[in-house]
N, C-alpha and C positions, 0 to 999 in steps of 0.2 A: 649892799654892793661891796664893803669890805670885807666880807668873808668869800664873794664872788672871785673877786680879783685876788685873795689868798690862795686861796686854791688854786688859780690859774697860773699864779706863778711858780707854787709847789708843781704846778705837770708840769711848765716848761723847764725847772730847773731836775725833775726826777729826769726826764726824758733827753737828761744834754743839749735842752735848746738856749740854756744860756750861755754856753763856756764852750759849745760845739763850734766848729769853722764851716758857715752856714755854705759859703763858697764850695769849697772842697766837698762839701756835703750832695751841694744840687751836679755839681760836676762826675761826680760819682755814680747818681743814682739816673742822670739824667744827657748831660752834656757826654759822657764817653758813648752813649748809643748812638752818638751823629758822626762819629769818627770816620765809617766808610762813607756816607755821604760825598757825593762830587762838591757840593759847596765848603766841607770840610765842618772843623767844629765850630758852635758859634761863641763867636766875640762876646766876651764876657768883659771887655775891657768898657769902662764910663769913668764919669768925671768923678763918681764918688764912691766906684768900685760893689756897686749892688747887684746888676744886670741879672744875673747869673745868680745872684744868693737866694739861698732854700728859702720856700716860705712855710709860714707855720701852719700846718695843718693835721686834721685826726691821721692822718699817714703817718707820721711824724713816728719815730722811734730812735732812741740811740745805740742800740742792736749792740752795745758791749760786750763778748763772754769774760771766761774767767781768768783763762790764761794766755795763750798764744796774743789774743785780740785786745787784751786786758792795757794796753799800754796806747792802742790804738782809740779806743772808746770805750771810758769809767762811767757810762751812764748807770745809774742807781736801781733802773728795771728796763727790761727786754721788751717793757708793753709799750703798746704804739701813744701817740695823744689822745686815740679815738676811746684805746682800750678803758684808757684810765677815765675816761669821761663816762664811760658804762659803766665803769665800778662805782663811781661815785653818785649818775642814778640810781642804781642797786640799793646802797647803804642809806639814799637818804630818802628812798620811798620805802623800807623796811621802818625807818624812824619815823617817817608820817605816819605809815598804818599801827605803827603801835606794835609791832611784829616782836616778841620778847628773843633774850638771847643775845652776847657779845658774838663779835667776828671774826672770821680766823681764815689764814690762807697755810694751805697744806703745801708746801715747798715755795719759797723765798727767790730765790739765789739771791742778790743785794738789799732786798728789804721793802723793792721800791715800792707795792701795792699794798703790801699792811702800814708802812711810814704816811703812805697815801690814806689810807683807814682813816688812821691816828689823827691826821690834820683835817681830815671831814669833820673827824666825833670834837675838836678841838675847836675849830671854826662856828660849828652849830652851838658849843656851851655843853656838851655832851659829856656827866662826869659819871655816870652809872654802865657804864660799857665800856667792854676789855678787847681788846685784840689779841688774839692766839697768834704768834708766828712760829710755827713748826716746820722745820727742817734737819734731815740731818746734818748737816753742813760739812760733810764731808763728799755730795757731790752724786749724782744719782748710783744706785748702786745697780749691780748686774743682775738680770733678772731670776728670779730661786724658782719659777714654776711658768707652765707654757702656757700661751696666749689662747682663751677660748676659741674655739673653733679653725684650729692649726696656723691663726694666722701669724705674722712675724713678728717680733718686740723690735724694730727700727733701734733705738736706744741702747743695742746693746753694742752696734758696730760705732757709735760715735765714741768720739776720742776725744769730746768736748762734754765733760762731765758733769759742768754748773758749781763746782766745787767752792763755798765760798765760806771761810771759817766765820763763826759765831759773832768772833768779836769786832770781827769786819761788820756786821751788820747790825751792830747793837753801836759800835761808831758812828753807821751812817741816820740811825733813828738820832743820835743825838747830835749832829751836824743840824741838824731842823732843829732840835728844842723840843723833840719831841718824844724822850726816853723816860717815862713813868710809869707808877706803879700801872698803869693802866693796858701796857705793854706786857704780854705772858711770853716766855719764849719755850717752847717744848722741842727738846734736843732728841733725835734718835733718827731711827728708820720706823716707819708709822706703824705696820705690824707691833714694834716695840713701845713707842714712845705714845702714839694716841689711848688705848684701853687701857691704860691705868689713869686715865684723867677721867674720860668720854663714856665709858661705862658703863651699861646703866647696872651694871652687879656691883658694883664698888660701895663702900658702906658710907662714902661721904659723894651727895649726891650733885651729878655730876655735870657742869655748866649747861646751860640752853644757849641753841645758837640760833642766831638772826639770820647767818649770812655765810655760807661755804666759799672758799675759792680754792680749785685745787689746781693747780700748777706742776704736777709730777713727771709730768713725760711718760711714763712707765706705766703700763698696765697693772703692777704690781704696787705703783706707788697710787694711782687712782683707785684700784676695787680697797686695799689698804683702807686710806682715807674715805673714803662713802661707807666701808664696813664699821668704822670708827665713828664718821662722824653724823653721817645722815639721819640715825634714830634722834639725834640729839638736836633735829634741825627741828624749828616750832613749825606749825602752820601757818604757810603764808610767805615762808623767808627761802630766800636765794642759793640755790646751787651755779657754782659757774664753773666749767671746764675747761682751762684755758688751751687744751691742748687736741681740741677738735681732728685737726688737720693729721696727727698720728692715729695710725691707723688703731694700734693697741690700746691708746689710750681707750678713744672711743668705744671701743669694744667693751673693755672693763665699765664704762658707763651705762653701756647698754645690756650688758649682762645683769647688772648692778639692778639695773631698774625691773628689767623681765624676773628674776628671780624674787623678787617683793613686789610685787603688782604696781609700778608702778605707772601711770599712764598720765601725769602730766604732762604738756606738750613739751617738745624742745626748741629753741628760739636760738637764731644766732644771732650774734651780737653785731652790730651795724658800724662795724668799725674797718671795712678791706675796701681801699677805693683806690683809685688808678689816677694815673698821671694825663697830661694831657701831651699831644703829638708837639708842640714845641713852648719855647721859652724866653720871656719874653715879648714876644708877640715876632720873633724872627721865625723866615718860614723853611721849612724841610722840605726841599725837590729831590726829583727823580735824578739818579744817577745813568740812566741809560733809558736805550729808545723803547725798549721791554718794559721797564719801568713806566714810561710815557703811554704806551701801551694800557696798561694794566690799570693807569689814573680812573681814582672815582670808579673801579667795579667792585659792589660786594664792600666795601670796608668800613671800618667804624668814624672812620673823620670826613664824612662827607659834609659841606657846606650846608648853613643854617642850624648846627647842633647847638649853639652858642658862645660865649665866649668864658674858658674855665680860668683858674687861676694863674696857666702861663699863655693865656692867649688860645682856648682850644677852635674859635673861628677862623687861624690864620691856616689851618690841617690844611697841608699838599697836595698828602701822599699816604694815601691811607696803608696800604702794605708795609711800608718803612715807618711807619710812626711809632713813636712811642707809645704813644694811648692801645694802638693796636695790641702793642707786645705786654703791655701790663695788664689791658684788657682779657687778654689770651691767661696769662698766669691767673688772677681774677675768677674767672671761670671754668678753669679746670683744676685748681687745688682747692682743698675744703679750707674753709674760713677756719680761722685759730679759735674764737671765742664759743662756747655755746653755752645754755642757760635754762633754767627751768625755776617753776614754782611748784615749792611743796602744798598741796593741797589740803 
């Protein structure tokens, strides 16, 4: 139970659920969609000031960038509670099966899912496995070649870069006590920095992995990374692509795989779930006779669903709900995480 409740706390404190303002948190994400409401927003005022505060769940992210936002939210990774709880079944059913090979995540930004590795292989007593963190820390770069099948590189119009210098993130491994020999860092852009390690033409031969994570955004930074690192994956061990929901990424995955036969399944990772239509257990009415109208036809908060984390039995008003509207994102954007096994 002590290495349970380690790691638990390493996710709440990677993900800013310790030092975050839970308030401000659930108001943001939840309380500002009741503003038009005719009841207004809800009362978040109590004796002990909770009503309203976030709870902890695989939703959970502290969604930091590097610059603009950086001041607003230093969480340590961009992955949710859910994400990080799949990485860590990944690594510790690769260790059960005996799967050979250290692990390595192919773009960082703050460190949060290899520091996370680190404190898996740490907690189990794991001292024969390495952690690769590879990035180039200077921030994705612009894409040098076009996306198969003419689709668009998304990544090259963001003006949010991921840019997060080295020493920043060789700081935050050791903020945890978590910075050893056991820790690899490979600096570069992957085309450069992966094939003189991962190689298998190299005359010193060249790590076996357990476990892929690649995090690049970039088509160029995914086929990169799987052109470098996939031969070196053993049988049996983890690919994961965190970046599903781009469209280039995926492609580069999927190129990746058709151009080497590969035909393991793809599994997404069980970590996108939705809010419930209010908070608390306070209820959301209709604001108009249209609305009153429209009550209980077709929506997803219709009575008897049960009761979720803020009360999902007390649903109104299914059209305005919350659940509705994240249900709606949910189902028409691609889930971030995907996954396979090498065969």
């Amino acid at each position: 139970i002590g290495s349970y409740l380690y790691l638990d706390l390493i996710r709440r404190s990677l993900t800013d659920f310790l030092m975050g303002d839970l308030t401000t948190e659930a108001e943001t994400n939840i309380l500002s969609h009741t503003q038009h409401l005719s009841s207004g927003p809800i009362d978040c005022s109590d004796s002990d000031h909770t009503a309203c505060e976030s709870a902890l769940s695989l939703v959970h992210s502290g969604f930091g960038l590097s610059v603009e936002f950086s001041t607003v939210r230093k969480a340590h990774t961009s992955l949710t509670f859910g994400s990080l709880t799949h990485l860590q079944l990944c690594v510790e059913r690769v260790l059960r099966e005996g799967i050979e090979g250290d692990f390595i995540e192919a773009g960082v930004f703050r460190g949060g899912a290899t520091i996370f590795m680190r404190a898996i292989l740490a907690a189990l007593g794991v001292k024969d496995r390495r952690i690769f963190v590879a990035d180039s820390f200077q921030g994705i770069p612009l894409s040098r070649r076009p996306v198969a099948g003419g689709l668009v590189e998304e990544c090259d119009t963001w003006e949010e870069r991921y840019a997060i210098p080295k020493h920043v993130v060789r700081s935050n491994f050791r903020r945890y006590g978590l910075l050893d020999d056991q820790v690899v860092f490979v600096e570069g852009f992957f085309n450069e920095s992966l094939p003189p390690i991962f190689s298998v033409n190299n005359a010193i031969a060249p790590p076996k992995l357990a476990l892929i994570r690649i995090d690049a955004d970039a088509y160029d930074g995914v086929r990169d990374a799987l052109e470098s690192l996939y031969p070196r994956l053993s049988s049996g061990g983890i690919v994961i692509i965190d970046d599903w929901h781009l469209v280039a990424a995926a492609a580069a995955a999927h190129e990746y795989r058709k151009n080497n036969g590969i035909t393991s399944p793809i599994f997404i990772a069980p970590s996108d779930y939705v809010y419930t239509c209010s908070v608390g257990g306070a209820r959301i009415t209709p604001r108009t006779q249209q609305d009153k109208q429209d009550e209980g036809t077709g929506g997803l908060g219709e009575p008897g669903m049960g009761a979720g984390p803020f009360g999902m039995s007390t649903c109104e008003h299914p059209r305005l709900s919350l659940y509705l509207h994240n249900k709606h994102l949910v189902m028409s954007l691609m889930p971030h995480v995907a996954y396979w096994t090498k065969e």
